[in-house]
Structures are given as C-alpha cells and as structure tokens.
C-alpha positions as CSV (number, residue, x, y, z in Angstrom):
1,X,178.5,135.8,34.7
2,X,175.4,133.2,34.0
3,X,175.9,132.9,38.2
4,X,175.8,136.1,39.1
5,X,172.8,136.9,36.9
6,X,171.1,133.9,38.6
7,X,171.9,135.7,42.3
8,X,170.9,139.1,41.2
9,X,168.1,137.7,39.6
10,X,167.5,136.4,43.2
11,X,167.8,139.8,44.7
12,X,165.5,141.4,43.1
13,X,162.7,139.0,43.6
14,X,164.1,139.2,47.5
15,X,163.9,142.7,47.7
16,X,160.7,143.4,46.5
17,X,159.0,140.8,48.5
18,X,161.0,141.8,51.4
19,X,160.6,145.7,50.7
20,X,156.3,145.2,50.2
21,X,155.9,143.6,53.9
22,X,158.1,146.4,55.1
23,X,156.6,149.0,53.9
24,X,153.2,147.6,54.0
25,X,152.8,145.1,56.8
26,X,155.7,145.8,59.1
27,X,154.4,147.4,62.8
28,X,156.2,151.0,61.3
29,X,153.9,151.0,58.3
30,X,150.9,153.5,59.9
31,X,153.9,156.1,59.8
32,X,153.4,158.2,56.6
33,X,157.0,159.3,56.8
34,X,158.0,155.5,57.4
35,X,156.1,154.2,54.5
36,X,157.5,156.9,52.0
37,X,161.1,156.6,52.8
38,X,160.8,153.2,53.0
39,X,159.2,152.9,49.8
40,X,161.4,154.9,47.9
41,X,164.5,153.2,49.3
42,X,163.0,149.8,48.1
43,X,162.6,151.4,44.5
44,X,165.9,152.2,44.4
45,X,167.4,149.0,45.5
46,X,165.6,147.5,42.6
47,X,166.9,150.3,40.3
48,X,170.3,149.9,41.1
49,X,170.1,145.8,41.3
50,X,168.1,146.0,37.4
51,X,171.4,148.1,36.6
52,X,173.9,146.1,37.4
53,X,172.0,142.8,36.0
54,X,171.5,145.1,33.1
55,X,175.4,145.3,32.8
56,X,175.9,141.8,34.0
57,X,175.9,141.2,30.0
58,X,178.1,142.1,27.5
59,X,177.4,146.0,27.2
60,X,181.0,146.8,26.4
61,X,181.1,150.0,28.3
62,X,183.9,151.3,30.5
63,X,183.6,150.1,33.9
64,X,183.9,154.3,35.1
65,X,180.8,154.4,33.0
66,X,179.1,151.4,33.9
67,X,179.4,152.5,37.4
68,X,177.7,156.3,36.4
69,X,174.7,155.0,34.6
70,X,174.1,152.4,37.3
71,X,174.0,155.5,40.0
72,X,171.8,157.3,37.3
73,X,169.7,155.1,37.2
74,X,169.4,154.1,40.9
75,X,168.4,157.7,41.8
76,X,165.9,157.9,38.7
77,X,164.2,155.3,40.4
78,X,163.3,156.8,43.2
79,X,162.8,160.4,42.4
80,X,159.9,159.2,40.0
81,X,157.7,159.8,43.7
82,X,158.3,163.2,43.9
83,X,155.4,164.1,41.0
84,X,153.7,163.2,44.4
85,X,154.2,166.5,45.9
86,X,153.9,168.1,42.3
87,X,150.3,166.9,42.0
88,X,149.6,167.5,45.8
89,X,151.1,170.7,45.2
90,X,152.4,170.6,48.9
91,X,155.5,169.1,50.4
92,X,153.9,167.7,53.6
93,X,153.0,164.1,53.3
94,X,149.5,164.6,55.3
95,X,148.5,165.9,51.7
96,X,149.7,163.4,49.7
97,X,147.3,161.0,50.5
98,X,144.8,163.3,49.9
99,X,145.5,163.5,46.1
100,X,143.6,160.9,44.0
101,X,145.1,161.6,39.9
102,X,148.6,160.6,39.5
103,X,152.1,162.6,38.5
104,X,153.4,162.5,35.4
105,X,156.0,160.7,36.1
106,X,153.7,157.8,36.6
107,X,152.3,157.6,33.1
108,X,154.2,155.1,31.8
109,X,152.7,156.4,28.2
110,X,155.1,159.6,29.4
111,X,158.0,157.6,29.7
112,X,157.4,155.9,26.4
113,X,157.2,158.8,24.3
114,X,160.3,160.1,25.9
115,X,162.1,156.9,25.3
116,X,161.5,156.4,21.7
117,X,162.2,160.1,20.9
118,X,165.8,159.5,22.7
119,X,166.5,156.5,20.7
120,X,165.8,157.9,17.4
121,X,168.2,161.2,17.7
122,X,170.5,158.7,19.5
123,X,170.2,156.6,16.0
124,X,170.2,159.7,13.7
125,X,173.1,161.7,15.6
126,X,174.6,158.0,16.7
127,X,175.4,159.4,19.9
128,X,176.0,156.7,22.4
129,X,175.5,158.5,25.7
130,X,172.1,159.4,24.4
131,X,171.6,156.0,23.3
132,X,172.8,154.3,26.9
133,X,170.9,156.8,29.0
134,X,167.7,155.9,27.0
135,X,168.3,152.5,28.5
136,X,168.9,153.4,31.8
137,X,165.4,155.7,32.1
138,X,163.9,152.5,31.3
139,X,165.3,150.4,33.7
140,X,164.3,153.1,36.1
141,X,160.8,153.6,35.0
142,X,159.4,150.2,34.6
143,X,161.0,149.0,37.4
144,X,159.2,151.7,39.5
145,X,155.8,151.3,36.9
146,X,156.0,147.8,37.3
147,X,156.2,147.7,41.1
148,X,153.7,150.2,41.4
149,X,151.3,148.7,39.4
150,X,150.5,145.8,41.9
151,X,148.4,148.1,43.4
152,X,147.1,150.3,40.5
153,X,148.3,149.0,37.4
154,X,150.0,151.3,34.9
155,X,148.6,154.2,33.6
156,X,148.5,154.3,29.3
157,X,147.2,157.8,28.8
158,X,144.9,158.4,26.9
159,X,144.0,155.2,27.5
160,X,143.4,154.4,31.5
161,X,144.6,152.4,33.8
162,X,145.5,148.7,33.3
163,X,144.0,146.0,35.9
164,X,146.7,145.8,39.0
165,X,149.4,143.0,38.1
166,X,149.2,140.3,40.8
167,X,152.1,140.1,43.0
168,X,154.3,137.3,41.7
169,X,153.2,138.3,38.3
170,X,155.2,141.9,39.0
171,X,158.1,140.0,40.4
172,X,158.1,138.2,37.3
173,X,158.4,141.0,34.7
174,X,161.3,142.4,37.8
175,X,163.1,139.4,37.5
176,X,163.4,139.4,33.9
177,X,163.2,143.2,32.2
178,X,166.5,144.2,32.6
179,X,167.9,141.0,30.7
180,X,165.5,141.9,28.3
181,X,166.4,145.0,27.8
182,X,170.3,143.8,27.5
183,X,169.9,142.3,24.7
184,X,167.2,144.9,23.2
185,X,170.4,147.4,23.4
186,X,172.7,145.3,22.2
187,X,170.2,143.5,19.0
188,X,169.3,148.1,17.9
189,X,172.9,149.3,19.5
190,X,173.3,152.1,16.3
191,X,177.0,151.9,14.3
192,X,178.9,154.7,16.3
193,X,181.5,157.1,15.0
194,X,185.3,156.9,16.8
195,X,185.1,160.9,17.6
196,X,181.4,160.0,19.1
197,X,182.5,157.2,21.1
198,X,185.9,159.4,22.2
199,X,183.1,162.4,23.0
200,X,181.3,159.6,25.5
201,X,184.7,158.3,26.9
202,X,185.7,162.3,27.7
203,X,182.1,162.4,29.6
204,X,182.1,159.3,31.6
C-alpha cells in the first residue's frame, strides 16, 4: 500500500504540472473552449487520483462503495466550474471571461460551512453515508480550491481573498491532503449502529 501511495502521490504532482502547461502554455491554450475542457478534465483527474489515495488507507469500506464515492467525487471536482456560467449568467464561454466576482462554489468559506454542518448530523444521526460523503466534497473542493488558488488564492468570505499560493506550494498541499484527510476520517469516524451501517451497505 505504502508503494502505491508513493506512485499516486506521484501522479498528482504529474498531473497538475502536466495539466497547467496544457491548459495554459500549450499552442491550443488561446482557444476558450480548449482551455475550459481542458481545465476541467485536469480537475477531475486530480479528484479522482485524491480519491483513490484517499482510500489507499485503511477506510474499511466495501470496494462497490469505494468505487461510488471515488466517481462522486471525480465529477464534484469538476462541476465546481459551472457557478461560472451561474455568475455569467450565460452559457457561452465569450462571457465568462467577462465576469470578474466569483461563483459560490468557489468560496471555499461555502464549502466549509457545508462540511462541518454534514459532519455533525452525520455524528448525531451516526449515519455513515453522510459521514463518508462529507469527506468526499472535501477531497473535491480543495483539490479544485487549492489548484485554483495559484492564480487567485482562495476566497474566505467575509473575509477576502488570500495571496495566490505559489506553484509548488499548491502541489504540495495536492500531494498531501487527501492522506490527511484519511486519517482525519478515521481519528473523528463516529461509533455506527449495525441497522446504519446495513442502511449504507443497501445504498452502495
């Protein structure tokens, strides 16, 4: 396990370096409609590989269910853009980059909020699917937060925007978030009832 932590580990720090020239220095990147599908397939490659180094660790879900929450979370990833068009209030791209505030789903004090209201009713209702989904929006936010923020940092409503993190620094916090947040889940995992855990198994 310890090896194939060390080459997904690898593969995110690959993608992201390889996905940035791509979709910012490659001879395609003057194409609006380039940059944006090529941006939001990157964010999911780094959603889905922060998913499955997430459950490189000793989770102890199903493998049906591992396999679920790793699709959930992939996708998450990468519909976080599409507050683009909800600010823009238009679906053609010309218009997005017209559009200087940013989406909801980029205010990472959004996302917070959210998380910590979904890990206390899955702690009070000890509902693991609540509790494993929490995890999985945070993989998927900060992953997409964090690699946004190289270019204009993270936005803490009410409090602004943080300084842009400098390249390898985001890599960094890429590299090593989702084994942080594997043992986060398994250090606050809340004591689950059989009939909740059978009510997760019939789901997954």
């Amino acid at each position: 396990m310890k090896l194939i932590r060390i080459i997904l580990t690898i593969s995110i720090c690959a993608t992201a370096l390889i996905g940035d020239y791509i979709v910012f220095k490659s001879k395609y990147s003057e194409s609006l409609v380039f940059r944006a599908f090529a941006d939001s397939t990157v964010h999911a490659s780094i959603g889905f590989l922060s998913a499955v180094q997430f459950f490189s660790h000793e989770i102890g879900l199903t493998d049906q269910a591992r396999l679920y929450n790793i699709a959930f979370c992939t996708i998450i990833s990468s519909l976080i853009d599409v507050d683009h068009f909800i600010a823009a209030r238009s679906f053609r791209l010309k218009d997005l980059t017209k559009v200087k505030e940013r989406g909801i789903f980029h205010c990472t004090s959004y996302w917070i909020l959210l998380k910590t209201v979904l890990l206390i009713y899955s702690h009070i209702t000890r509902r693991l699917d609540i509790y494993i989904l929490t995890f999985m929006l945070t993989l998927a936010y900060t992953s997409h937060h964090v690699r946004d923020a190289n270019r204009r940092g993270l936005w803490l409503y009410p409090f602004g925007h943080t300084p842009p993190f400098s390249k390898y620094f985001y890599i960094f916090l890429l590299m090593i978030l989702p084994s942080i947040f594997a043992y986060l889940y398994i250090v606050m995992k809340p004591a689950v009832h059989k009939q909740t855990v059978r009510y997760y198994d019939s789901i997954v």
